[in-house]
PDB file of N, CA, C and O in Angstrom:
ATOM      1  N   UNK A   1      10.107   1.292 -54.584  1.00  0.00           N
ATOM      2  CA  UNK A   1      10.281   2.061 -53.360  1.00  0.00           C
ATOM      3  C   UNK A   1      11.440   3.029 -53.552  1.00  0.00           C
ATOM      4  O   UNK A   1      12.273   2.868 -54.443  1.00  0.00           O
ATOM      5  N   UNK A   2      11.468   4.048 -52.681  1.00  0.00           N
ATOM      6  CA  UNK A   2      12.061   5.027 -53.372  1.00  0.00           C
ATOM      7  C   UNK A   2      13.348   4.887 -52.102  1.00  0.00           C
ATOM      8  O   UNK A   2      12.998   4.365 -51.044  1.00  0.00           O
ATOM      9  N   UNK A   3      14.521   5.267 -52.216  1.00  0.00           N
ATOM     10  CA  UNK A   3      15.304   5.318 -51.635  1.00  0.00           C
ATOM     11  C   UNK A   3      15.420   5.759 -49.960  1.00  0.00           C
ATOM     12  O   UNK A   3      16.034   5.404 -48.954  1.00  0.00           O
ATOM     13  N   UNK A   4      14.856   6.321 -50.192  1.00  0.00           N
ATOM     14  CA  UNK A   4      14.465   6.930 -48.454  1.00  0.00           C
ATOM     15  C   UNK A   4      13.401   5.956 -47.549  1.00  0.00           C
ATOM     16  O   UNK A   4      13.436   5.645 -46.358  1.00  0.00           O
ATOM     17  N   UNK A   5      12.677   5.694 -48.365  1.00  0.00           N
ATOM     18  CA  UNK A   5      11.815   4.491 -47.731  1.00  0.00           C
ATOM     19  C   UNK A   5      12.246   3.019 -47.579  1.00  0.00           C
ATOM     20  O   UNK A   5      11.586   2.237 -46.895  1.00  0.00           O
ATOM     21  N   UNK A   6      13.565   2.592 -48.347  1.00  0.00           N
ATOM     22  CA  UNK A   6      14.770   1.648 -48.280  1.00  0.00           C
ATOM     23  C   UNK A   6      15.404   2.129 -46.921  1.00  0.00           C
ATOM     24  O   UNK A   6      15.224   1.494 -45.881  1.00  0.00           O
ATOM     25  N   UNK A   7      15.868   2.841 -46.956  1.00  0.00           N
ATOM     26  CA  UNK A   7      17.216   3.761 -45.515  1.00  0.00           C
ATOM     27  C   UNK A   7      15.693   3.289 -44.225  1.00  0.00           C
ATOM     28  O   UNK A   7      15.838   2.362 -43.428  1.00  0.00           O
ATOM     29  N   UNK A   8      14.711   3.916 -44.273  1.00  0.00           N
ATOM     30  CA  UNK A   8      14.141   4.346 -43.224  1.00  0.00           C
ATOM     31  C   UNK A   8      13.618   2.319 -42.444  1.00  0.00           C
ATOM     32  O   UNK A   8      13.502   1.937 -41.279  1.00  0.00           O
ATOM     33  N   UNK A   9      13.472   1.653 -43.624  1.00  0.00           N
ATOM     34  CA  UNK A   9      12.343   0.070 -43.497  1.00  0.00           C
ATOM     35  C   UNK A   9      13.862  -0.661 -42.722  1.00  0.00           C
ATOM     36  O   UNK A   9      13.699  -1.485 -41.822  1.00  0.00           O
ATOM     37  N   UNK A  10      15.530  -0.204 -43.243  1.00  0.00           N
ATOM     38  CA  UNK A  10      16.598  -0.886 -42.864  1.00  0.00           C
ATOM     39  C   UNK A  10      16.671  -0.222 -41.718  1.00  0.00           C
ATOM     40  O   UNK A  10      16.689  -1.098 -40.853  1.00  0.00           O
ATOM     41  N   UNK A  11      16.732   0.978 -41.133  1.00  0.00           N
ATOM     42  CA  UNK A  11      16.811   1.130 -39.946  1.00  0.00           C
ATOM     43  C   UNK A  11      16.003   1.015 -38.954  1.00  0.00           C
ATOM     44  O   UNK A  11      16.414   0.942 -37.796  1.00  0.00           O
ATOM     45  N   UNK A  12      14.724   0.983 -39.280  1.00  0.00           N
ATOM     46  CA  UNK A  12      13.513   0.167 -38.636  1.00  0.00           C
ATOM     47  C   UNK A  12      13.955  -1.294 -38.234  1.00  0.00           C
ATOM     48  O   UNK A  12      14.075  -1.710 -37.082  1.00  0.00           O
ATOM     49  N   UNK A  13      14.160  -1.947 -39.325  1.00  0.00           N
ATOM     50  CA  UNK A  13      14.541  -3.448 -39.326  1.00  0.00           C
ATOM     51  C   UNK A  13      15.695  -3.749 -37.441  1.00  0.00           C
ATOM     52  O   UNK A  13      15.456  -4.396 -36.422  1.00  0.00           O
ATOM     53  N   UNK A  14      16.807  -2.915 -37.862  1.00  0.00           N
ATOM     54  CA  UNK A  14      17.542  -2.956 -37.641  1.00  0.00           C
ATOM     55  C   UNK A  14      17.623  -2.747 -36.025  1.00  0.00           C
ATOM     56  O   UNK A  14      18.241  -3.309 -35.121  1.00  0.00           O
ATOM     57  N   UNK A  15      16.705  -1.673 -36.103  1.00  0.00           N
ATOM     58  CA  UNK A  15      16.366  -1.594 -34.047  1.00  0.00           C
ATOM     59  C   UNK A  15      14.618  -1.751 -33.525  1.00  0.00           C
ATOM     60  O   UNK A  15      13.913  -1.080 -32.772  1.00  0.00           O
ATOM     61  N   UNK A  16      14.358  -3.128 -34.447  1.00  0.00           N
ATOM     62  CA  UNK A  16      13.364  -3.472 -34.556  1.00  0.00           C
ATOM     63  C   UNK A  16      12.853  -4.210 -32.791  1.00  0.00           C
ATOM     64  O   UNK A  16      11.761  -4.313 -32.234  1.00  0.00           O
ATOM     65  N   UNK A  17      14.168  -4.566 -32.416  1.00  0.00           N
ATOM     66  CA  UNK A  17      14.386  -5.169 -30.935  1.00  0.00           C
ATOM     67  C   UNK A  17      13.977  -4.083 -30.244  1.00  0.00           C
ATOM     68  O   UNK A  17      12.835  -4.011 -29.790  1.00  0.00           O
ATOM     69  N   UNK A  18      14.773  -3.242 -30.115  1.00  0.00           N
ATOM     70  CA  UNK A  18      14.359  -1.680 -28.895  1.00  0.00           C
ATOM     71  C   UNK A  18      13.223  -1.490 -29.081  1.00  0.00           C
ATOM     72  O   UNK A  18      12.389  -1.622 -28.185  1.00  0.00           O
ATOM     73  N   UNK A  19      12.938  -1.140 -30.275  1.00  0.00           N
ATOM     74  CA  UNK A  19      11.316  -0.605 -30.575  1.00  0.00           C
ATOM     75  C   UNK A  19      10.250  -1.591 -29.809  1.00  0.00           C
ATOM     76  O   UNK A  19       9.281  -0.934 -29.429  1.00  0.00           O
ATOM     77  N   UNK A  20      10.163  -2.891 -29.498  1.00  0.00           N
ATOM     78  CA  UNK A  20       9.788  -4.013 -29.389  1.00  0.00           C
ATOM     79  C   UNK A  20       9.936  -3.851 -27.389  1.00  0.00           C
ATOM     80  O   UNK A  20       8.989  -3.645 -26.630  1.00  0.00           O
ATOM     81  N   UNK A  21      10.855  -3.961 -27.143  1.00  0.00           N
ATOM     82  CA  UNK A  21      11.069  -3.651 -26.078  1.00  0.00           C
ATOM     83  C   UNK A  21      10.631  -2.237 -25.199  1.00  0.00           C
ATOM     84  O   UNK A  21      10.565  -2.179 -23.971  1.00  0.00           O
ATOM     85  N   UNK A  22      10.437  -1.467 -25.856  1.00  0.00           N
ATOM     86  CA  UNK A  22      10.192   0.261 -25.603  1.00  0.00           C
ATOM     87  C   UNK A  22       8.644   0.039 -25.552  1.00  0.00           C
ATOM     88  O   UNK A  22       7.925   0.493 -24.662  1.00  0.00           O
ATOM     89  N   UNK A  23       8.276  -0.603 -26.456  1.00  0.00           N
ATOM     90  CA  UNK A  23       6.743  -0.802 -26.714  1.00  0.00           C
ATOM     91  C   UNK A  23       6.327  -2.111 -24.997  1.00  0.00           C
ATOM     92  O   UNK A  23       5.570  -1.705 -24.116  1.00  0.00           O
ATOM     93  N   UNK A  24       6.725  -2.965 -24.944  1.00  0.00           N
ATOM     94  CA  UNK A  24       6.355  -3.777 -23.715  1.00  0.00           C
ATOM     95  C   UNK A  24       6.792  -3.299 -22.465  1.00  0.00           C
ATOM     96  O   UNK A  24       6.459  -3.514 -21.299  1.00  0.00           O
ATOM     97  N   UNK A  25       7.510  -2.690 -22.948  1.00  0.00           N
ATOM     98  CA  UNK A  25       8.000  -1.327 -20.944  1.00  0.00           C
ATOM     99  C   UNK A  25       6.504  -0.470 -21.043  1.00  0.00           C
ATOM    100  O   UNK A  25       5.652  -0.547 -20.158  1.00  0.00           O
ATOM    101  N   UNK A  26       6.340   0.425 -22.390  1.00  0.00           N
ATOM    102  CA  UNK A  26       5.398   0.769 -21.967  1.00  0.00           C
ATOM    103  C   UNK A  26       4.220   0.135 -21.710  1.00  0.00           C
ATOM    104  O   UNK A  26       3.539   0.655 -20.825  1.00  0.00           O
ATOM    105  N   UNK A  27       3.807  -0.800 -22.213  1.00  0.00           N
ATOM    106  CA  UNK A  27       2.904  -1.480 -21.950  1.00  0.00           C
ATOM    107  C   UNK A  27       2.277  -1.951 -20.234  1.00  0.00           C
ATOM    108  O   UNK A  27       1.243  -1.802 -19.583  1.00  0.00           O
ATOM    109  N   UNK A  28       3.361  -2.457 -20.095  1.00  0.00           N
ATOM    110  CA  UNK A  28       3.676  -2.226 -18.489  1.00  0.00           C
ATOM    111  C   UNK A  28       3.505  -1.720 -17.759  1.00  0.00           C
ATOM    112  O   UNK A  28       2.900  -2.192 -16.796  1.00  0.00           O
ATOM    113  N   UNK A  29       3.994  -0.313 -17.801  1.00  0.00           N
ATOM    114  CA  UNK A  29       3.640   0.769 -17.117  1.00  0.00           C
ATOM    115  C   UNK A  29       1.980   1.398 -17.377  1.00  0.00           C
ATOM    116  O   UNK A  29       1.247   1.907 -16.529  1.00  0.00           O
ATOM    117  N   UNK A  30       1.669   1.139 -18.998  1.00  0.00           N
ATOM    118  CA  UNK A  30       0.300   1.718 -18.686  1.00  0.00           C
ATOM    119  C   UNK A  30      -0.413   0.187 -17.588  1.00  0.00           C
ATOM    120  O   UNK A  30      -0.937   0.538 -16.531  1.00  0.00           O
ATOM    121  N   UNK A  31      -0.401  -0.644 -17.750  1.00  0.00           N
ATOM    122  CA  UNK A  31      -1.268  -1.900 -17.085  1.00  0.00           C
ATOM    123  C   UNK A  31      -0.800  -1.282 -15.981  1.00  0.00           C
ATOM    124  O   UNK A  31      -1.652  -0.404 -15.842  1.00  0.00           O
ATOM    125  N   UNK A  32      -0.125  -1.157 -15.210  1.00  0.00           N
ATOM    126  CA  UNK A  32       0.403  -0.830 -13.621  1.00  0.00           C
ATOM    127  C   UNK A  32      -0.413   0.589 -13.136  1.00  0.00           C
ATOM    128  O   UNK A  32      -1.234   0.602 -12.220  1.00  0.00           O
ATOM    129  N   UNK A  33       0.078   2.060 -14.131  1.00  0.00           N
ATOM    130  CA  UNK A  33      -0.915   2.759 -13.274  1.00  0.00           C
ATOM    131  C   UNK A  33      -2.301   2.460 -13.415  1.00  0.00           C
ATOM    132  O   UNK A  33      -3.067   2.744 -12.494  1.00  0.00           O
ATOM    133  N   UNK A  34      -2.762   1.857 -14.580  1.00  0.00           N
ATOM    134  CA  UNK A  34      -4.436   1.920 -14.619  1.00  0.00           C
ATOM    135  C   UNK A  34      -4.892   0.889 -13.067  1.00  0.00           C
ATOM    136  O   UNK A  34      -5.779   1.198 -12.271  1.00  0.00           O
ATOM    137  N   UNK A  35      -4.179  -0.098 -12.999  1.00  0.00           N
ATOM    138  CA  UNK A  35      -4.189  -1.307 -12.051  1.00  0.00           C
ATOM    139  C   UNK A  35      -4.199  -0.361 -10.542  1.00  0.00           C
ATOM    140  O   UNK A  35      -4.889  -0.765  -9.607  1.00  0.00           O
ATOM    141  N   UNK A  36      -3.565   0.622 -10.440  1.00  0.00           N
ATOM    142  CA  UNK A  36      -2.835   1.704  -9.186  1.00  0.00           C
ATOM    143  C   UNK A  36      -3.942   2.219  -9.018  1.00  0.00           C
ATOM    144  O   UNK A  36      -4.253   2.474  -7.855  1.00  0.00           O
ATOM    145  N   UNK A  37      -4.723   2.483  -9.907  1.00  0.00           N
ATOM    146  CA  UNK A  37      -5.819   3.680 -10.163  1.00  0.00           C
ATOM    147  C   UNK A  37      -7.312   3.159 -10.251  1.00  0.00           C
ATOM    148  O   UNK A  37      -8.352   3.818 -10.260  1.00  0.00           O
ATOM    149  N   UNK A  38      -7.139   1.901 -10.307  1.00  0.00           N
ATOM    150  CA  UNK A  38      -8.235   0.647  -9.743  1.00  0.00           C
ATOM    151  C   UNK A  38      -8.319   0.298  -8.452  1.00  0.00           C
ATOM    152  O   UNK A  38      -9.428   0.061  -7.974  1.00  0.00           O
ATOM    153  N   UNK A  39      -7.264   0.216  -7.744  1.00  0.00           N
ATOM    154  CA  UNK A  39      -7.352  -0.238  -6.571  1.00  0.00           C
ATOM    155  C   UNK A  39      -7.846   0.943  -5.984  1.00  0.00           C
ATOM    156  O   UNK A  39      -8.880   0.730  -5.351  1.00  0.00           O
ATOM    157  N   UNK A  40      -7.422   2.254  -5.972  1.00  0.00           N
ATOM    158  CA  UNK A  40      -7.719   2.990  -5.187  1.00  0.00           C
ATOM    159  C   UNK A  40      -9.130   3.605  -5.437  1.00  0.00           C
ATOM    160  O   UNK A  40      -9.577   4.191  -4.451  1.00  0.00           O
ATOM    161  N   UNK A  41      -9.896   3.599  -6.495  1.00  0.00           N
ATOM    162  CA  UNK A  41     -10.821   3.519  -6.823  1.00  0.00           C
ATOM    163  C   UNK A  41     -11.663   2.540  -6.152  1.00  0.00           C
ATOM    164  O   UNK A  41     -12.633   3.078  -5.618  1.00  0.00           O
ATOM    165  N   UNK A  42     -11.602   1.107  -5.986  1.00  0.00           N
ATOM    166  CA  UNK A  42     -12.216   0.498  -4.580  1.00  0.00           C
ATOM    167  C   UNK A  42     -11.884   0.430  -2.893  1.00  0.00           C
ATOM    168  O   UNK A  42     -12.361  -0.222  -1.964  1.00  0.00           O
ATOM    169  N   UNK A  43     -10.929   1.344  -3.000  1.00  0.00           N
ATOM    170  CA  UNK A  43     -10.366   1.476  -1.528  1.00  0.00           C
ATOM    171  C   UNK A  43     -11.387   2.679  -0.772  1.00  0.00           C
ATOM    172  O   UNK A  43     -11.945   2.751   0.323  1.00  0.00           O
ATOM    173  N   UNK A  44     -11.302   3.597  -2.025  1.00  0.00           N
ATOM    174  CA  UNK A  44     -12.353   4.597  -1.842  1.00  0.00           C
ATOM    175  C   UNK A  44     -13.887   4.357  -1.797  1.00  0.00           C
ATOM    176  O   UNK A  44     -14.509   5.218  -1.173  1.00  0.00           O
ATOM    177  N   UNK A  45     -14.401   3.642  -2.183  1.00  0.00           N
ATOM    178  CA  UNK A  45     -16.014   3.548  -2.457  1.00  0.00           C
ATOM    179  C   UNK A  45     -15.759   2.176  -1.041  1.00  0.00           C
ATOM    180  O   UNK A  45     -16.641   2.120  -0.184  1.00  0.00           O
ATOM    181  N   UNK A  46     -14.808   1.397  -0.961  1.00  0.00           N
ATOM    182  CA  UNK A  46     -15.097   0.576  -0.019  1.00  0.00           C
ATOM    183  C   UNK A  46     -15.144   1.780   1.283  1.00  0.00           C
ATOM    184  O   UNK A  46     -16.251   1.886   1.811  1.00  0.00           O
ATOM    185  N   UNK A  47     -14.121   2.611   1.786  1.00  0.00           N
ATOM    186  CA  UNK A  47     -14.272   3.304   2.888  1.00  0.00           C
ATOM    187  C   UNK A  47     -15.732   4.037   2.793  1.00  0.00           C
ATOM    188  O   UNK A  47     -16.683   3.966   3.571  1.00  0.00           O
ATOM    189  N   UNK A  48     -15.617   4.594   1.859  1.00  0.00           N
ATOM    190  CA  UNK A  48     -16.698   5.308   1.734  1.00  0.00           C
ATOM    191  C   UNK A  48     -18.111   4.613   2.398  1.00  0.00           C
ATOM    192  O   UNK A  48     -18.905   5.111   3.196  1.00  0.00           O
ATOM    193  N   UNK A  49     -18.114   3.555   1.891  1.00  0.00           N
ATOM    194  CA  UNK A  49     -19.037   2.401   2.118  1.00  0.00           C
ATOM    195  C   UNK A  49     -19.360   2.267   3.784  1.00  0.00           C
ATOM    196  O   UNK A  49     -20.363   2.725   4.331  1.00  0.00           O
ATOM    197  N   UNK A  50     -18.258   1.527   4.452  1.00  0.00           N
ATOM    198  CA  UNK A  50     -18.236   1.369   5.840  1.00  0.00           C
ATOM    199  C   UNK A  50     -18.337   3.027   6.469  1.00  0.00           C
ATOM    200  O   UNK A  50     -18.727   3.098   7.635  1.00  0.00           O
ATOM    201  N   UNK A  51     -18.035   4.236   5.819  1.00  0.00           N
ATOM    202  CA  UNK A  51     -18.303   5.375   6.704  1.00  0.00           C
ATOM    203  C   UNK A  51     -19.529   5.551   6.528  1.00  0.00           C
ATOM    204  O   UNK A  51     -20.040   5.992   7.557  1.00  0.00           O
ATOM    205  N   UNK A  52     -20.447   5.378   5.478  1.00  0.00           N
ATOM    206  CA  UNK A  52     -21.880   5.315   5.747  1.00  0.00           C
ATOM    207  C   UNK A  52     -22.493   4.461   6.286  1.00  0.00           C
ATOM    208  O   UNK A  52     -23.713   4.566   6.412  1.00  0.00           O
ATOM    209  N   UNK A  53     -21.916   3.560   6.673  1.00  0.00           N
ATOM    210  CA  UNK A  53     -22.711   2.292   7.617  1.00  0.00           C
ATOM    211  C   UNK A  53     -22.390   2.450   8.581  1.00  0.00           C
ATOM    212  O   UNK A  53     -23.164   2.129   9.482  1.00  0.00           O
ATOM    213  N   UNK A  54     -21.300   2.930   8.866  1.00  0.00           N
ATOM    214  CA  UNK A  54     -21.040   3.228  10.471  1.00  0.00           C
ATOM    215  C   UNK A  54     -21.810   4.662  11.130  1.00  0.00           C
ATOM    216  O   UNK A  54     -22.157   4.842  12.298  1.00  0.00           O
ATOM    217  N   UNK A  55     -21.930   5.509  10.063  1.00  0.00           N
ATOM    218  CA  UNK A  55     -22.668   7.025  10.755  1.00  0.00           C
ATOM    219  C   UNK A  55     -24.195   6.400  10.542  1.00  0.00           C
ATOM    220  O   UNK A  55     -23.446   6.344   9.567  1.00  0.00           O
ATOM    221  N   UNK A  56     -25.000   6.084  10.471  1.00  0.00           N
ATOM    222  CA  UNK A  56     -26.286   5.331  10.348  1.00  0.00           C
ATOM    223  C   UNK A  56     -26.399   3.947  11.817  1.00  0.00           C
ATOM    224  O   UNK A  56     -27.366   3.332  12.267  1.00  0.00           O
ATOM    225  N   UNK A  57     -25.302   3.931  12.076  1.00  0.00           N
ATOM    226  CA  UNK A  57     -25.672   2.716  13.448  1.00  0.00           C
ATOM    227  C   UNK A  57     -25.604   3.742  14.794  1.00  0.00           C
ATOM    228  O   UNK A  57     -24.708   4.584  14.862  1.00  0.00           O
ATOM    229  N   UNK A  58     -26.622   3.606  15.860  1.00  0.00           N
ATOM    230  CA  UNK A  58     -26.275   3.680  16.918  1.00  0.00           C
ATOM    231  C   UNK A  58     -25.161   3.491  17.694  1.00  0.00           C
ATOM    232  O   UNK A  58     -24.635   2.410  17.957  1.00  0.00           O
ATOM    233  N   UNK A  59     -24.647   5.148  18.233  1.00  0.00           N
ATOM    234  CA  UNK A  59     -24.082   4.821  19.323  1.00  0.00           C
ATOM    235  C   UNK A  59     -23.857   4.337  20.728  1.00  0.00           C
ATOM    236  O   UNK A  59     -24.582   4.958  21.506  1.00  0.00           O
ATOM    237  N   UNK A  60     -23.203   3.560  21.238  1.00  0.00           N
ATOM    238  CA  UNK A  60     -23.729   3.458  22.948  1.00  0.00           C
ATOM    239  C   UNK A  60     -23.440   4.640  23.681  1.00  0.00           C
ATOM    240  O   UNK A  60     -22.345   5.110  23.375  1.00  0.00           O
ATOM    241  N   UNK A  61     -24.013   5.224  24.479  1.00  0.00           N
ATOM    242  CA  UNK A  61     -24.427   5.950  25.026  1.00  0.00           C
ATOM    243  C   UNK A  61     -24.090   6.095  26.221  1.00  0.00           C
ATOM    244  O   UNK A  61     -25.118   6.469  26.786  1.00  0.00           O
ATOM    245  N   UNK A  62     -22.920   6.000  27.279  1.00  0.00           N
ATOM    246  CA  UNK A  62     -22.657   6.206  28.434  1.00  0.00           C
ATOM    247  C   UNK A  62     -22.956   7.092  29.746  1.00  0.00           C
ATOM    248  O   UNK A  62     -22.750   8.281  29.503  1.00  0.00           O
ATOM    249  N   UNK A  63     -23.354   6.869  30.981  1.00  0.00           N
ATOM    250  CA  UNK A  63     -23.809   7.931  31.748  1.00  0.00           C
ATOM    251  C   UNK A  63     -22.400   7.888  32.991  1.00  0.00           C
ATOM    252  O   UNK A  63     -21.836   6.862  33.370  1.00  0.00           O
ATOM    253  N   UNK A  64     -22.096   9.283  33.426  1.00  0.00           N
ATOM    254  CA  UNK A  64     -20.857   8.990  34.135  1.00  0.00           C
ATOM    255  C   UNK A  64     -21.636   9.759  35.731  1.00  0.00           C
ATOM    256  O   UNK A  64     -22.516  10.607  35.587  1.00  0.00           O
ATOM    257  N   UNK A  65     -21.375   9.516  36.544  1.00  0.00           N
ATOM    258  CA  UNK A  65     -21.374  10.086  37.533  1.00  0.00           C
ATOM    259  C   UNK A  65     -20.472  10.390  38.703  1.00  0.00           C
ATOM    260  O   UNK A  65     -19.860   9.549  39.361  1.00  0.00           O
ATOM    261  N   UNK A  66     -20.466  11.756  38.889  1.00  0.00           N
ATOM    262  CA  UNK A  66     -19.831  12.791  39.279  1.00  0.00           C
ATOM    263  C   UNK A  66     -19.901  13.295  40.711  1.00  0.00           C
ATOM    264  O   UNK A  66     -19.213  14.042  41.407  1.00  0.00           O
ATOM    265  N   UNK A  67     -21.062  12.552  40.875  1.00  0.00           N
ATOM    266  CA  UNK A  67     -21.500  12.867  42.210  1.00  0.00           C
ATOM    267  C   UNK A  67     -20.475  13.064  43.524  1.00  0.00           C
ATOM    268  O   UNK A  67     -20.555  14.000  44.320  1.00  0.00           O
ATOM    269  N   UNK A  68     -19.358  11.824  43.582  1.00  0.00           N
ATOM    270  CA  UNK A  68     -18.398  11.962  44.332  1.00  0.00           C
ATOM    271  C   UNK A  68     -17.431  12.743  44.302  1.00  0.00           C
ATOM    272  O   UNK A  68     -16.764  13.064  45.285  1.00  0.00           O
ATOM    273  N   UNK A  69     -17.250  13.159  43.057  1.00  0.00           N
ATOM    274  CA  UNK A  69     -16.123  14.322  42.369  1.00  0.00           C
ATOM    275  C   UNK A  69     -16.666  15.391  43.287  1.00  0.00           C
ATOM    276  O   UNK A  69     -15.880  16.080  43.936  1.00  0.00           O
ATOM    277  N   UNK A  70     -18.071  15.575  43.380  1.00  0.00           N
ATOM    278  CA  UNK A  70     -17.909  17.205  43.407  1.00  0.00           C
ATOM    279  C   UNK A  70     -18.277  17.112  44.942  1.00  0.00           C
ATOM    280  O   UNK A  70     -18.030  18.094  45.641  1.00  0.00           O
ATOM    281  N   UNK A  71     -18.729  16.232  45.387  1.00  0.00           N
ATOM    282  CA  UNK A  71     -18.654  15.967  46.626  1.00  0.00           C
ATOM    283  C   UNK A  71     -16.881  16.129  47.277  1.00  0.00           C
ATOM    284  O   UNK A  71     -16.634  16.871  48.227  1.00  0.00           O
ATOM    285  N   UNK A  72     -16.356  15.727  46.933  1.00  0.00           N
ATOM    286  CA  UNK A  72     -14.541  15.404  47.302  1.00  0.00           C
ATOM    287  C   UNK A  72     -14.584  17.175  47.008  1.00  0.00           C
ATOM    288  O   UNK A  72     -14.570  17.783  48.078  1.00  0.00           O
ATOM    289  N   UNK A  73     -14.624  17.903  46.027  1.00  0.00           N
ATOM    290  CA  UNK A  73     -13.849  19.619  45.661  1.00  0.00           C
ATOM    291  C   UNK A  73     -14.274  19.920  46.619  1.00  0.00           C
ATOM    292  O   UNK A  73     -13.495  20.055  47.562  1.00  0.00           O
ATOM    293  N   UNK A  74     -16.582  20.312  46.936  1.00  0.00           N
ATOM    294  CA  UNK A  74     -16.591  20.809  47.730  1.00  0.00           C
ATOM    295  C   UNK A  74     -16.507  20.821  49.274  1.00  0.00           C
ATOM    296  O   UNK A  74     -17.037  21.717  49.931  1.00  0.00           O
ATOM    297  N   UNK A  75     -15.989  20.045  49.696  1.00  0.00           N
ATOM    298  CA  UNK A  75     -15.410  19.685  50.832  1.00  0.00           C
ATOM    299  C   UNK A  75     -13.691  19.809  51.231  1.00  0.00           C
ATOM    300  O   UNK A  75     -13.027  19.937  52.259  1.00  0.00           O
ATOM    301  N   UNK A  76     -13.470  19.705  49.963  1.00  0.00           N
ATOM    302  CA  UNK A  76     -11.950  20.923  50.122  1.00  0.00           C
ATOM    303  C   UNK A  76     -11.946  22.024  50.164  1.00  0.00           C
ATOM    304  O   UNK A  76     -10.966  22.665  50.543  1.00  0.00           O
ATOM    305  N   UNK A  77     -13.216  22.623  49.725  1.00  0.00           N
ATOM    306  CA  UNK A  77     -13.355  24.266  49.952  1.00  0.00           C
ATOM    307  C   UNK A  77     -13.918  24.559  51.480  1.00  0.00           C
ATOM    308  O   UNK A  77     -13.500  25.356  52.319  1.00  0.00           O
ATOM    309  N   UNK A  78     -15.004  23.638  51.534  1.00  0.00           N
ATOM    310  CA  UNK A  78     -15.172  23.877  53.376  1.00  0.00           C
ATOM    311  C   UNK A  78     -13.971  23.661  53.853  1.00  0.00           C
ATOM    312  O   UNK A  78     -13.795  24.107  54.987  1.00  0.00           O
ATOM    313  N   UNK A  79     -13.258  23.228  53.457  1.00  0.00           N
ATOM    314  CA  UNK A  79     -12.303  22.818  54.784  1.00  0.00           C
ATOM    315  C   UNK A  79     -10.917  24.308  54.349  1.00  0.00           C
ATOM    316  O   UNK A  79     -10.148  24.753  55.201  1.00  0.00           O
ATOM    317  N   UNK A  80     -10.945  24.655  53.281  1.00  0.00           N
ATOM    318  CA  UNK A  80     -10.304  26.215  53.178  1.00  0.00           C
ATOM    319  C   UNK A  80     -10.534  26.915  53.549  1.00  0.00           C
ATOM    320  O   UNK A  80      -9.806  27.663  54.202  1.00  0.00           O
ATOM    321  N   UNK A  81     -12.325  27.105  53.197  1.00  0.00           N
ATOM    322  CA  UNK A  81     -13.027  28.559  53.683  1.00  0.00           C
ATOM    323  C   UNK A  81     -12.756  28.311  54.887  1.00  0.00           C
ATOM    324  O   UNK A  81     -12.298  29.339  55.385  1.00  0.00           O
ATOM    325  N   UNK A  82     -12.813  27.182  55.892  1.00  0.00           N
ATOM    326  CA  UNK A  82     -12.770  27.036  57.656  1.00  0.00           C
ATOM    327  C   UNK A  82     -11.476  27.796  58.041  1.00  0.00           C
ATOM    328  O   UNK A  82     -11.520  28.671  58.906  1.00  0.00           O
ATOM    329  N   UNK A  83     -10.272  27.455  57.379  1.00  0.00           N
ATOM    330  CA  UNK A  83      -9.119  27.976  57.722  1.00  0.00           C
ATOM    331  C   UNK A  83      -8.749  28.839  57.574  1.00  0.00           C
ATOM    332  O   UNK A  83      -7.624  29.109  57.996  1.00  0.00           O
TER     333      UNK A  83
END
């Protein structure tokens, strides 16, 4: 082995710990965003999911009546126009 490849295998050796450590941080971090990027990947197809099941169901349908409303205005207007 040639001298430079001695220098380079001892300083390898030597911060063989950091390297080791640098390597399981990253490791970490890739498992975490892919994991980040999974969840939201079923958060999405789940909403997605319930918004197509919900636009496909019937709504209820309410009827309101008004009848007294407009009964009550126009009878405040007779009683303006009178005055």
């Amino acid at each position: 082995m040639s001298q430079e490849k001695v220098d380079r295998y001892k300083q390898e050796k030597a911060n063989r710990k950091k390297i080791m450590r640098k390597q399981k941080v990253m490791s970490v971090v890739r498992k975490s965003v892919l994991t980040l990027v999974a969840l939201a990947l079923v958060a999405w197809l789940g909403y997605s999911a319930y918004d197509m099941y919900e636009s496909g169901r019937e709504r209820a349908v309410s009827e309101v009546n008004y009848d007294a409303v407009t009964n009550y205005v126009e009878s405040l207007t007779e009683e303006a126009a009178e005055e």
